[in-house]
N, C-alpha and C positions, 0 to 999 in steps of 0.2 A: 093613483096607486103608489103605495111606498113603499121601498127599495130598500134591503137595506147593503151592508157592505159585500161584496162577491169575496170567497175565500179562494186560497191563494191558488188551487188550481181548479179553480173553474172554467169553464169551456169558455165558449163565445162572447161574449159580453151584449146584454140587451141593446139594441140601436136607440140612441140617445131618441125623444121626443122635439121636434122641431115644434112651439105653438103658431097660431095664426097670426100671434102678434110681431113675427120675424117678418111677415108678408107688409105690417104695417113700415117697419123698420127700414126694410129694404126701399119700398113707395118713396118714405121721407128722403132718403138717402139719392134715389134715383130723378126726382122732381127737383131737388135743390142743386144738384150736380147740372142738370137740363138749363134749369132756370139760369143761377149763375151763369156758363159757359154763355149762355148766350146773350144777359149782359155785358159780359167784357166784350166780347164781338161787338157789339153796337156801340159802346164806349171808343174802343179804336178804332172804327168806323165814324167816329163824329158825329153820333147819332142826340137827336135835340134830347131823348128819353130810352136812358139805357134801357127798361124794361117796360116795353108798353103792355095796356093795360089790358087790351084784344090776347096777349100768350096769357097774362095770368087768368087770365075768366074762361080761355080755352081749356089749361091745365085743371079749373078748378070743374069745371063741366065732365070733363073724363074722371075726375073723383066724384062727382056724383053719381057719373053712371055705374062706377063700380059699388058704389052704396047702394042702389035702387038693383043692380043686378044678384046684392046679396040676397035680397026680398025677395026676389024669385024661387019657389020651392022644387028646382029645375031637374034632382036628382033624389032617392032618397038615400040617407045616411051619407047628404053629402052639407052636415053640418061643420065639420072642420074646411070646407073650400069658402061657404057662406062666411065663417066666419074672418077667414084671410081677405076675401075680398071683400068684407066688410070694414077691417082694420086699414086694409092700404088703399082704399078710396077714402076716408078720415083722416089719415096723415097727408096724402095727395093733396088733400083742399087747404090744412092747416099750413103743410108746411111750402103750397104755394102760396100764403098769405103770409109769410113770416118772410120767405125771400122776397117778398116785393117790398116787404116793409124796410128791411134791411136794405138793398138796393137803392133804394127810396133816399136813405139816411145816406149813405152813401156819397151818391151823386150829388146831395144838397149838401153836405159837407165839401165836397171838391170844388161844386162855383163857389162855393164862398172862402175858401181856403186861397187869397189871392195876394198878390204884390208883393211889398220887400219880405224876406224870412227874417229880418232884425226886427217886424213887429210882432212876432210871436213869442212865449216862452216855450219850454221844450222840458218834458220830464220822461227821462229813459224810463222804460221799461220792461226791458231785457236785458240779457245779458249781452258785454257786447260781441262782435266775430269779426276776427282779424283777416284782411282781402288783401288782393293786389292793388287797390287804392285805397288803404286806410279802415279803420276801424266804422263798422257798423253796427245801428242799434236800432231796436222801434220803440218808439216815444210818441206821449200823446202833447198835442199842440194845444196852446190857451193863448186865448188875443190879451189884451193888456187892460180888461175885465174881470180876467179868471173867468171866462168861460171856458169850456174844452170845445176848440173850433173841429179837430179830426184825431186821427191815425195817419202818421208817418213814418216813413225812415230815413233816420238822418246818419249821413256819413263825414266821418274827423277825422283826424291824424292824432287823436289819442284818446282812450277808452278812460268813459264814465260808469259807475255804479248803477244801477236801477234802483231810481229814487231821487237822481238828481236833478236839479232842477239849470237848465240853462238857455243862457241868452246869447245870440251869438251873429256874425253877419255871415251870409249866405245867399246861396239862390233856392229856388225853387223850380223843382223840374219835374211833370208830369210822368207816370210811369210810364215806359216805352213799351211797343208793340212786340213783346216776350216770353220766353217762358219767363225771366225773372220776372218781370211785372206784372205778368200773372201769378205767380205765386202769392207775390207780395198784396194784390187785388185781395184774394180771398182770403188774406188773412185780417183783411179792412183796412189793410192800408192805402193811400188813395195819392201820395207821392213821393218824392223823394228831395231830401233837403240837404243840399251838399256845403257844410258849415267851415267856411274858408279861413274864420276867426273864429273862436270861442272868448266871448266878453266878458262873462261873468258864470262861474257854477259854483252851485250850492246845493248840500243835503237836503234834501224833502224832510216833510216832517216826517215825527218820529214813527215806524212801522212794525209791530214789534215780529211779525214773523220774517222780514226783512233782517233785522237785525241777528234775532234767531240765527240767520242763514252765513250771516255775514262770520258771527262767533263762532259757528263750525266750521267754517272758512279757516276761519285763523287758527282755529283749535288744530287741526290736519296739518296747516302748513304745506301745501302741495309746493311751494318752489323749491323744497328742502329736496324732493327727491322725485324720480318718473314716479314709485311704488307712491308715495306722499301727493303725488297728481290723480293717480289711482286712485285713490280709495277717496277723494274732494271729489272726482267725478262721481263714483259709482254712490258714492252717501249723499251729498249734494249735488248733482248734477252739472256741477263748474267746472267746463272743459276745459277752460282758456290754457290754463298750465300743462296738462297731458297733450293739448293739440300741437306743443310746441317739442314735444319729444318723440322718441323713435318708436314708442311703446302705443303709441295711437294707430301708427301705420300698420305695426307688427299685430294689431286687433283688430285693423280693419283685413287686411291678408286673410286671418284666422277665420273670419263670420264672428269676431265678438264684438264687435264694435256696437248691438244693441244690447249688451252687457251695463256697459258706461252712460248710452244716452237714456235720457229722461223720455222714456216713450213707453207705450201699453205692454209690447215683446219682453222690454225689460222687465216690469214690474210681474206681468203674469209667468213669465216663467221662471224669475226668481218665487215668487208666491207658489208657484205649482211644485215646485223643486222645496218647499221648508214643508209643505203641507206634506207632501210626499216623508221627507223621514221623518215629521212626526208620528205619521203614522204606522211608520215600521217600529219607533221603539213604542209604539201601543197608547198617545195622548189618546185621551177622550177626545172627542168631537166637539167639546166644547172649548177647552183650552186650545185646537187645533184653529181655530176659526178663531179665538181670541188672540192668540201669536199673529196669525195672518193680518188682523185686522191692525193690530198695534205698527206691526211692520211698516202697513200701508199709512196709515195715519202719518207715523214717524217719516219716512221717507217725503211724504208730500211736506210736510214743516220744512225739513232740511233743506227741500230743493225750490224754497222760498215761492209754497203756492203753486207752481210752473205751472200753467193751463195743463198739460200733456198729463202732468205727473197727478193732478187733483182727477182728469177722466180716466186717467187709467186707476188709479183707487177705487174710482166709484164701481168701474165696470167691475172689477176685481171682487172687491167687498161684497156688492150686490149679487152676483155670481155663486157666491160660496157663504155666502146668507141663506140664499135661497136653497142647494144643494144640504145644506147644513139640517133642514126640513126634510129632507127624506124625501123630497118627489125630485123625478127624473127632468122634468121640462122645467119647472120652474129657475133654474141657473141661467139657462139659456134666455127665457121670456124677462128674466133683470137686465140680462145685457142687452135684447134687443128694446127695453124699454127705456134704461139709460143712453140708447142710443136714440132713439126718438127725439128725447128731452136735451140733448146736448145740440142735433139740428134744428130745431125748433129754436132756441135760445142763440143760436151762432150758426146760419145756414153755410157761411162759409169755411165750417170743419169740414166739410168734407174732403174738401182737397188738404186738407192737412194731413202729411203723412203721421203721423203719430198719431192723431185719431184712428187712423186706417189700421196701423198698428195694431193700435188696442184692439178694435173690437175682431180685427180677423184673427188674433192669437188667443184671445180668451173662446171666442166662438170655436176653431177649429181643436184649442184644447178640451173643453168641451164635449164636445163633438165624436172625436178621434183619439183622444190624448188612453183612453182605456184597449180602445181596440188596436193601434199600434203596437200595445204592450203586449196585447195580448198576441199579436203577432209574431214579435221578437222574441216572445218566450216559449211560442212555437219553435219557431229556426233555431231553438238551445241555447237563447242567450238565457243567463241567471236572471232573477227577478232584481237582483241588486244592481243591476246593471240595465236590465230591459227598461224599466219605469223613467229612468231619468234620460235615458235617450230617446225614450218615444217623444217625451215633453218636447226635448230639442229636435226631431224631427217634424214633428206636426206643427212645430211653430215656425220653424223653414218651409214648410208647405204652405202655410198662410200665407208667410210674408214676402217669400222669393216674387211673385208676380208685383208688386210693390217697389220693392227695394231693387231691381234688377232695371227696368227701366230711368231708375234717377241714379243710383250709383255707376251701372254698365261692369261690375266685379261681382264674379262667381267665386265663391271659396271652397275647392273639391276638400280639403280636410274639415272642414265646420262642424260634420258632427262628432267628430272623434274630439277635436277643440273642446263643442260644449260639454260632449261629455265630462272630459277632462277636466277642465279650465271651471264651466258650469257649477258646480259641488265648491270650487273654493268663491268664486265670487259671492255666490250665496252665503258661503260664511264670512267672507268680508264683509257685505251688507248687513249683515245679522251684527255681525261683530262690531263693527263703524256704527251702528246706530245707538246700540248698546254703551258705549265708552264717549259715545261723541258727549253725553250728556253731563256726565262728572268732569269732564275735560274743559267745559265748559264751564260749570259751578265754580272747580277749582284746577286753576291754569296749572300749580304744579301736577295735577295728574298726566298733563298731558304724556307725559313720557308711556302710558298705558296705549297712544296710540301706534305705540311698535308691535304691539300684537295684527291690527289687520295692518300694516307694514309689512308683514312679513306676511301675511297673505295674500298681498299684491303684490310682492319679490316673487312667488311662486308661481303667480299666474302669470306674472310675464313672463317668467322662464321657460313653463310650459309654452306660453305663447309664440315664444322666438323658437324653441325647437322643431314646433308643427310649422311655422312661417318658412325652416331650411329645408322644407320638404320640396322637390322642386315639384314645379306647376301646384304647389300650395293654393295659388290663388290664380286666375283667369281673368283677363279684362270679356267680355263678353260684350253682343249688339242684342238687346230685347228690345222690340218693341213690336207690334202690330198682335194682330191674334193670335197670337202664339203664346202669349203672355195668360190669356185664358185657358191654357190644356190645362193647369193646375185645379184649378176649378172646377172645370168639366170631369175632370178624374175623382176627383170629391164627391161630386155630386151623384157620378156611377159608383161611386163606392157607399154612398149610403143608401142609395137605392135597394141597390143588390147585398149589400153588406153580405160580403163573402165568407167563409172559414175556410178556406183553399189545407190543404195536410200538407205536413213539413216537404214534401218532394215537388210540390205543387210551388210551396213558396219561394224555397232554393232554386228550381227552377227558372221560376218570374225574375226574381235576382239577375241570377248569372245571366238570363236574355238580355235583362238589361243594361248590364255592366258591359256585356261580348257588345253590346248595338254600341254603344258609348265608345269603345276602346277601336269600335272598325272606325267609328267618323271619326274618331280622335287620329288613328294611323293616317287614315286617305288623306285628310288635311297637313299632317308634318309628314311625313313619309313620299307619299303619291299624289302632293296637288297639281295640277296640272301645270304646264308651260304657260305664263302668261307676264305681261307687261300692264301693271294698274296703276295708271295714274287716279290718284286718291283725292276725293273729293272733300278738301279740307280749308275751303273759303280762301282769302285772299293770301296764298301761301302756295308752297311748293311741297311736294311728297308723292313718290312715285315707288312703288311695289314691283322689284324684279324678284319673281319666282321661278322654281322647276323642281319638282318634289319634295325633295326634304332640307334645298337649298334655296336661302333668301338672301335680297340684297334690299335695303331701303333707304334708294336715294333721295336726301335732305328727309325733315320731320315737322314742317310745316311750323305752323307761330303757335298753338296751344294743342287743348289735350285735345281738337278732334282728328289728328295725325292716331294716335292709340286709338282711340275712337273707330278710326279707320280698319286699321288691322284686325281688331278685333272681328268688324263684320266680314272680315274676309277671312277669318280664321288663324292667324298666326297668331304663335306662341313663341316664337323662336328666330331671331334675327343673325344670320352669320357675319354680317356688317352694318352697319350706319354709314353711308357715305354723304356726309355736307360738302353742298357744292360750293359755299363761301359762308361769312357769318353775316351773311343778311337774317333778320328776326326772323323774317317771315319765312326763313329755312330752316332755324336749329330753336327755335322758341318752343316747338312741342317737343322736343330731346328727354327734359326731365319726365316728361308723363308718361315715352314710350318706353325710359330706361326705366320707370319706375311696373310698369306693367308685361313687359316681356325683355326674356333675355337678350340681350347683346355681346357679343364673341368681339369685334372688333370695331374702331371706328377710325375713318377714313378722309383727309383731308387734301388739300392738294400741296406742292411740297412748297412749305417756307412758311404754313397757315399754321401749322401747331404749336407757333408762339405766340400765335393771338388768341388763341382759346378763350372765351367770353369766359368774365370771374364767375358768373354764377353756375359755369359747366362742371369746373376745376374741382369739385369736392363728389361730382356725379359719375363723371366718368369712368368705367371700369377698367378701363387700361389706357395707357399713354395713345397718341393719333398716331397711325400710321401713312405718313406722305407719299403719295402718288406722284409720278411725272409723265409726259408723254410718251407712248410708249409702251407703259405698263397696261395690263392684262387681268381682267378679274372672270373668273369664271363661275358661271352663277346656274348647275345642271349643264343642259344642251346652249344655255345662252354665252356668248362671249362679249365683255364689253372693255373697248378698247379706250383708254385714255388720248384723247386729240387736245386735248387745250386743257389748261394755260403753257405754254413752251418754256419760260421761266417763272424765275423761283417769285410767290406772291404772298405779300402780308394777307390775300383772302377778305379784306374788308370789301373792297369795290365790286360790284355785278360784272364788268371784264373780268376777275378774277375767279370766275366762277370753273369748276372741274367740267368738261362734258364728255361724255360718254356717247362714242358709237356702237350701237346694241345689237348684236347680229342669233342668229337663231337658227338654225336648221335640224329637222326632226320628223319623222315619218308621217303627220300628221300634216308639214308645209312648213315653208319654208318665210322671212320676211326680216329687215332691217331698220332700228326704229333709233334718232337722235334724241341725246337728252340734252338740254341747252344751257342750263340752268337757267341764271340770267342774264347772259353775252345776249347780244344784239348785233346789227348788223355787223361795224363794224371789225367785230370777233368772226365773228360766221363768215367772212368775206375772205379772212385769215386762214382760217380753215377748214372751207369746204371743199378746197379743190382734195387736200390728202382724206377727205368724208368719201369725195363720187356722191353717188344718189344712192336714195333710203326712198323706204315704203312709209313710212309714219315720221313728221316730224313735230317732236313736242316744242312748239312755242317759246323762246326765251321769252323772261321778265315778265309774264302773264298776259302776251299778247299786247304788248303796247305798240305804240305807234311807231315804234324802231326797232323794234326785235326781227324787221323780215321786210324785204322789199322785192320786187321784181327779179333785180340779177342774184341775190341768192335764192331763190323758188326755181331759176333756171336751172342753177347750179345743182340745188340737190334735186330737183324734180320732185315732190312727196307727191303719192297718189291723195293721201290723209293730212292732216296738220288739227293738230290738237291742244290746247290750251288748258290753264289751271288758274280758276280766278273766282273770287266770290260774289254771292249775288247782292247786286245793288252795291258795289264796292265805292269809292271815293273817286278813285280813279279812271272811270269809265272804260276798265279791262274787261274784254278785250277790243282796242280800238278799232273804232268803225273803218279805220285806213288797212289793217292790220288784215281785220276780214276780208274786207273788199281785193284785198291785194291775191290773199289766200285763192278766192275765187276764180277773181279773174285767170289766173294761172288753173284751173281747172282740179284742182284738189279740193275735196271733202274736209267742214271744219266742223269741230267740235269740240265744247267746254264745258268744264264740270259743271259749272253754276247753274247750268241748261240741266245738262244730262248725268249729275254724280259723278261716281267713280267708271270711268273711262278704261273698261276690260282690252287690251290687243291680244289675243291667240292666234295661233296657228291653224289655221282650218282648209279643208279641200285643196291641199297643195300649195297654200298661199296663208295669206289672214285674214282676221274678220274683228270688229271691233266692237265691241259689246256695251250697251250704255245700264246702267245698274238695275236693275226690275227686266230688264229686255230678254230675251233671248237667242238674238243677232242682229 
């Protein structure tokens, strides 16, 4: 049936056509995802054959059966089910024969991938990403044949081109049992090559869309300016120069940060967004699709081929090829057959989020992208405004289950961002692609690139002003099934596909907005009394709360201290107190100042002129030094400074602050040590002016001197509780450490066992709560 344009106030909008070929799509997608995961498991497992050959002839059995069950005439007028199950028992069989094959290649690239890395050559083929040990890349390996022995990644202390070809001395080291090593698995890559010396590098031969990519490079200039790093990212895809300024962060705060990268979100919602006011100032249909297609073409040159950037074109192009015909399914049956064709050929896109990207943003636009509007222009927003923010919402409904589990950042202003921001990067991209090309013929044009210069001035501007909005942005904890309600609400919404009347819609809103603003109060206002030590590996981070007052003592060695918080729901810190500048106390500092506010930070006295260099540019206000004595009041909890008695440079574990924590409150009452990292000998100092506590936290992570006999007498703990990572180096918490805990008849417990370590107040006393439990 053909469709043609709906006018401008038309009711409902017809429910997009799903074909049976989506059911093959999904198959592909679901068997390769299956298949993979459970080669890497056997992989790190030591297994003689990542993928035996009894799962793939099982997997290929249940697509037969679903082929032989399409044969079946088991309903009538149940030709669209025949035909789904006919489609995804076909890509079931294929695309279990395709991941074997690949696996296959794989594993047989890995045993032979062996001995010194000085007998390989190395030619980058990415771009490179700057870490906390040195520049990475992935580069394909050649023995000293010129064969191509694998796929690796090799990591230096200075970034190569893509293209270059190098020889270098190094080791070779298998990938580790990870999420990064998984990642890097399913990208084919099979290990990691850490290049101690680089001996020789040289240009690859000549590439011409390499080059291409290189000339737009220089033509933009992005070290010239952040706006000049802008508009190299968003035309070219090369971050390296914007990742190093403050205009990446202030994008990622915002929700634009898929603006800039080279991924599907990008490409279809810039395309959805130029298609869009083509069509308002009235292109034909055919110039509309020829702009788009150019765009897309153009953009993939620029950003030198990039895998991501060439499947998002395709899904793109083929989409609006097919739409471009007049029928309703056909947009959708491109991209689920692009999708087919992309797993089939590379089973392990699937775990690539940018493939994920693409196809869940062009699908749900798609999909949704008319009925959102048609929505929004119900609740009285203008059509000028309704279309361009349904795009940015329904491509946030795609992508949030996604991007939320690998990021952990929510952006409560994002749609107002896209809206805003949205309309000029569009014309940036239009514009940068448009100019990049004369600019390039003839160098003196370049000065024409101050035109999207200053369209990247503006979007940052906008982007810093929505970034000063507080709680802009959220660190958040997604993960488990929760991550599917997006989905599941999708999928009731095209079921039922609704028209709810404007009272009905307003309504559903503000329910939602009131449920959003109570969990948001409960949480900063009225979260309950409680002491959490936070379960953030071989480090220290301990959450004193009581309503709308926090205190968080030390911030652990990385970002799973924010990490933390987040799952516990704060947004808002009244203090930072480091108990000394050991790493594995103040190491996650920058990630928590960078993801929730802090009011003050807290040291012991004579320590704030050691402040580690890398704090000194972070900190939001000068340290305020505590001594014995002093008194910090955190709700009903009081916590009293006992140690250090003089003044400490703070480097040493004896110089550590601790805190006796006392608590009484209608609910019960209880008194809980923080130790930091004193050990006995400190704790011996001062436990007589302690007495006895109900809970003692562990100094040093439970090592073999943090706690002996005569102080277990001294403070008596009914509990003692520890902070230590699993499988540590150290063997925290020491077998002496425990047994001593025991013997003395107190209750022990460590995060690396039990996570984040809940103490409350419960039935007149406390209760100690290990994270999933519920006492």
């Amino acid at each position: 049936m053909r469709v043609g344009a709906a006018p401008a106030d038309a009711g409902l909008p017809p429910r997009p056509y799903v074909p049976p070929l989506c059911a093959a799509s999904a198959s592909a997608c679901a068997v390769c995802a299956l298949l993979l995961d459970r080669a890497w498991a056997n992989r790190c497992a030591g297994a003689d054959v990542w993928l035996p050959i009894t799962v793939v002839a099982g997997v290929v059995a249940v697509g037969a059966a679903l082929v032989a069950l399409s044969a079946i005439p088991f309903a009538r007028r149940a030709g669209y089910a025949r035909a789904a199950l006919f489609w995804a028992g076909i890509l079931c069989i294929a695309s279990s024969l395709s991941s074997a094959i690949w696996i296959q290649g794989l594993q047989r690239d890995g045993e032979a991938f062996a001995g010194s890395a000085s007998r390989y050559r190395y030619e980058a083929c990415s771009d490179a990403s700057r870490g906390a040990f040195g520049v990475s890349f992935t580069a394909e390996a050649y023995d000293d044949e010129g064969r191509r022995a694998c796929r690796v990644r090799v990591t230096a202390q200075e970034a190569f081109a893509a293209g270059d070809v190098l020889s270098l001395v190094g080791r070779i080291e298998p990938l580790d049992d990870s999420e990064w090593g998984r990642s890097r698995f399913m990208r084919g890559e099979i290990a990691t090559v850490r290049a101690v010396r680089v001996t020789d590098a040289a240009s690859g031969g000549f590439d011409p869309v390499r080059a291409l990519r290189q000339a737009s490079v220089d033509a933009i200039d992005p070290a010239r300016s952040a706006a000049r790093a802008l508009v190299a990212g968003t035309v070219c895809g090369s971050v390296t120069d914007l990742n190093q300024t403050d205009a990446s962060d202030v994008f990622s705060a915002t929700g634009l940060s898929h603006l800039v990268a080279v991924s599907g979100s990008h490409l279809a919602l810039i395309s959805a967004f130029v298609s869009k006011l083509l069509d308002r100032i009235e292109c034909s249909r055919t110039a509309r699709f020829a702009v788009v297609g150019a765009l897309s073409v153009a953009y993939v040159l620029f950003t030198g081929c990039a895998p991501s950037a060439v499947r998002s074109a395709i899904m793109v192009c083929l989409a609006m090829t097919a739409q471009g015909a007049g029928r309703r399914g056909h947009g959708i049956s491109a991209l689920a057959l692009a999708v087919c064709g992309f797993v089939l050929m590379w089973p392990g896109v699937v775990f690539d989020l940018g493939f994920q990207l693409s196809a869940m943003s062009v699908l749900f636009i798609s999909l949704f992208g008319t009925y959102v509007a048609h929505l929004l222009r119900r609740a009285g927003l203008p059509r000028v405004f309704a279309d361009p923010l349904s795009l940015t919402l329904v491509a946030q409904w795609a992508t949030l289950p996604l991007t939320l589990p690998v990021f952990g950042e929510l952006s409560l202003v994002a749609p107002a961002a896209n809206l805003v921001v949205g309309p000029l990067m569009s014309a940036l991209l239009v514009c940068g692609l448009a100019l990049v090309w004369p600019c390039i013929a003839l160098p003196p044009l370049c000065a024409l690139m101050a035109i999207p210069e200053a369209l990247a001035n503006i979007s940052i501007f906008a982007a810093e002003l929505l970034a000063s909005v507080p709680f802009a942005s959220i660190r958040v904890s997604a993960e488990g099934p929760v991550m599917a309600i997006p989905y599941v609400v999708a999928a009731a919404v095209y079921v039922c596909w609704p028209d709810p009347k404007r009272w009905q819609l307003l309504f559903g809103v503000s329910l939602a907005a009131g449920s959003c603003g109570c969990w948001f109060a409960y949480w900063q206002v009225f979260a309950p009394p409680a002491i959490i030590v936070l379960d953030v590996g071989q480090a220290d981070s301990i959450l004193v709360r009581d309503g709308s007052q926090t205190l968080l003592v030390d911030a652990g060695v990385d970002e799973a201290a924010a990490e933390a918080l987040a799952r516990n729901h704060v947004l808002q810190l009244d203090a930072v107190l480091i108990t000394h500048w050991d790493q594995d106390h103040w190491g996650g500092l920058p990630d928590v100042l960078g993801t929730v506010e802090v009011d003050r930070i807290l040291v012991a006295r004579g320590a704030a002129a050691r402040v580690p260099s890398e704090l000194l540019d972070l900190l939001p206000c000068a340290c305020t030094e505590l001594s014995v004595g002093d008194r910090i009041s955190v709700g009903g909890y009081t916590c009293d400074v006992v140690w250090p008695r003089e003044e400490v440079a703070g480097e040493e574990n004896a110089d550590s602050v601790v805190l006796d924590v006392s608590y009484a409150g209608p609910a019960g009452s209880y008194s809980m040590l923080l130790t930091g990292d004193t050990e006995v000998d400190q704790e011996l100092a001062y436990a007589d002016a302690v007495g006895t506590v109900d809970i003692l936290k562990l100094g040093h992570h439970g090592s073999a001197a943090s706690v002996d006999e005569e102080v277990l007498d001294l403070l008596d703990p009914s509990v003692a509780v520890a902070s230590a990572g699993k499988d540590n180096a150290y063997g925290h918490p020491d077998p002496a450490c425990v047994l001593a805990v025991e013997r003395h008849g107190a209750a022990f417990a460590c995060t690396k066992d039990a996570g984040d370590l809940t103490v409350e107040p419960h039935d007149g006393g406390f209760r100690v709560r290990a994270r999933g439990t519920s006492g």
